[in-house]
N, C-alpha and C positions, 0 to 999 in steps of 0.2 A: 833512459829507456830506449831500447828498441823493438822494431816491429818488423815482421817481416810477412808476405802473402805469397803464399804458391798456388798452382792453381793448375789442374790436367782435364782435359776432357774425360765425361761421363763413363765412357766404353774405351775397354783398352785397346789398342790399333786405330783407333780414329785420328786422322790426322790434324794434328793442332796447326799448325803451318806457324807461325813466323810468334813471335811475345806478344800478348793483349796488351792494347796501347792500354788499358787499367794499373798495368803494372809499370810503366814507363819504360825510358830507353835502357835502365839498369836490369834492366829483368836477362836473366839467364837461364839455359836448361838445364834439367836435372832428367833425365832420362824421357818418358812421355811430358813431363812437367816445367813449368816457369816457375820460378822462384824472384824475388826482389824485396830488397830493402827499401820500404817505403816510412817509417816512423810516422812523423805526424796524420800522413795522408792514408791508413790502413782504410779507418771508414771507409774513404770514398770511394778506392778499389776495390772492396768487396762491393760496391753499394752498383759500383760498372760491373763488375765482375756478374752479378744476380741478375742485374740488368742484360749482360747480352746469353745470359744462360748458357746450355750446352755443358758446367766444367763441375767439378769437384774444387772446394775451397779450403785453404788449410791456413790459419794466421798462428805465428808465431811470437810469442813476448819473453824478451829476456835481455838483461842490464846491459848496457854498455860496458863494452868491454874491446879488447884488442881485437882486430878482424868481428866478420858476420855470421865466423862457424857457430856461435851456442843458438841464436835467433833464426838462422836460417834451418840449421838442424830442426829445433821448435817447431818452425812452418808445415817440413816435410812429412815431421811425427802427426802435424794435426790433417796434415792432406791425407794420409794415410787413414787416420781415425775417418776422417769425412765419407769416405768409403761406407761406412756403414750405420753412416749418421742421417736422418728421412728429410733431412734441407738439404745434405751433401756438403754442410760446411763445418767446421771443428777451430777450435783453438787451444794449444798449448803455451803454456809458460812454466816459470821458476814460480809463481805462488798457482799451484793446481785449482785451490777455492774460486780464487779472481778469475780465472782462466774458465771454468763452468760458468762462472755468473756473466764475463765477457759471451760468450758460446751461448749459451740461453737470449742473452740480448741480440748478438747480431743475429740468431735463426728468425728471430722473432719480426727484426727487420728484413731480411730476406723472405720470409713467407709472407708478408706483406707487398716486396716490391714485386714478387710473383705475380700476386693477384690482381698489379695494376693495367688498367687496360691503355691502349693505345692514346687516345684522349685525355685520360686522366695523366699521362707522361708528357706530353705536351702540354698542358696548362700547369702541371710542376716545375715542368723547364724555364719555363716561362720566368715563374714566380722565383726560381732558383737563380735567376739572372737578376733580380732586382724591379722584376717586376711590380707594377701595380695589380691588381684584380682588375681595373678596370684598361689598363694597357695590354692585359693578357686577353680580356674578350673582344678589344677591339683586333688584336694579331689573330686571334683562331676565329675570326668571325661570327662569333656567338654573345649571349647577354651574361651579363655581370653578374644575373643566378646560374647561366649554367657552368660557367669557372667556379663557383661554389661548390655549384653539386659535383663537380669534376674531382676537385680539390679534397672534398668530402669523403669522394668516395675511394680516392686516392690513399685516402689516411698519411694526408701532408702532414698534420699539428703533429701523429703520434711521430709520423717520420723525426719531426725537428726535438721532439725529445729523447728518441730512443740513438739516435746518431752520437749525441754528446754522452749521453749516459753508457754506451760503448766502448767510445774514446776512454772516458776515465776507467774502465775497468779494464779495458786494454793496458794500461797506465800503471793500474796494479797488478795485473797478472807479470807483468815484468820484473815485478819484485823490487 
């Protein structure tokens, strides 16, 4: 399998300046856009990607194969779609079913990390390091209920399922 994430600012002419470290040092232009083969790590770049806002998201899934033309093509076709998608994010692949059901899942995780607030990002960060609950309220200087209610309102638990349950359909939209 591979994966691939392109990603362009909201409005055309806006200047995107330099690759989203989301997409790492492989990331290349494609006219307004970045593009990069990320495989395993797609989640998490969309997950930075939603995170620092401002872009259009487009993932791509398609088999292994010689070079990164069918997957990155993929990317550019779902950044395209994303245009006119109300999270602004799309994905395409070689199985179209998997590739919706991927796309339903990551919106559903981006419309999520939208609505997290400033606090509730830091006490997931936290937690996303290996934190304790109780190491995280003693770093943000609060009580061990309100890392809860942070956590809570975060929708950390749905996060840690709906991230894996992505991956694998990412998995099969690759065919």
């Amino acid at each position: 399998m591979s994966l691939a994430v392109a990603c362009a600012p909201l409005t055309v002419g806006t200047p995107g300046g330099g690759p989203p470290t989301a997409l790492g040092s492989l990331a290349r232009p494609v006219g307004e856009a970045w593009v990069a083969v990320v495989d395993d790590v797609a989640v998490d770049a969309v997950v930075a990607l939603v995170r620092e806002g401002g872009r259009r998201i487009g993932v791509g899934a398609a088999p292994l194969g010689p070079g990164d033309g069918p997957v990155t093509l993929a990317a550019r076709r779902a950044l395209e779609a994303a245009r006119r998608r109300p999270a602004r994010l799309a994905v395409r692949g070689t199985d179209p079913v998997a590739a919706a059901d991927a796309q339903a899942v990551l919106t559903a995780l981006a419309v999520l990390l939208a609505r997290r607030s400033a606090a509730a990002w830091a006490a997931v960060d936290l937690l996303a390091t290996g934190a304790t609950r109780a190491a995280a309220a003693a770093a943000l200087g609060v009580s061990r209920q309100a890392v809860a209610q942070r956590l809570a309102a975060a929708s950390w638990d749905l996060e840690r399922e709906l991230r894996p349950a992505a991956a694998r359909l990412l998995d099969r939209a690759a065919g």
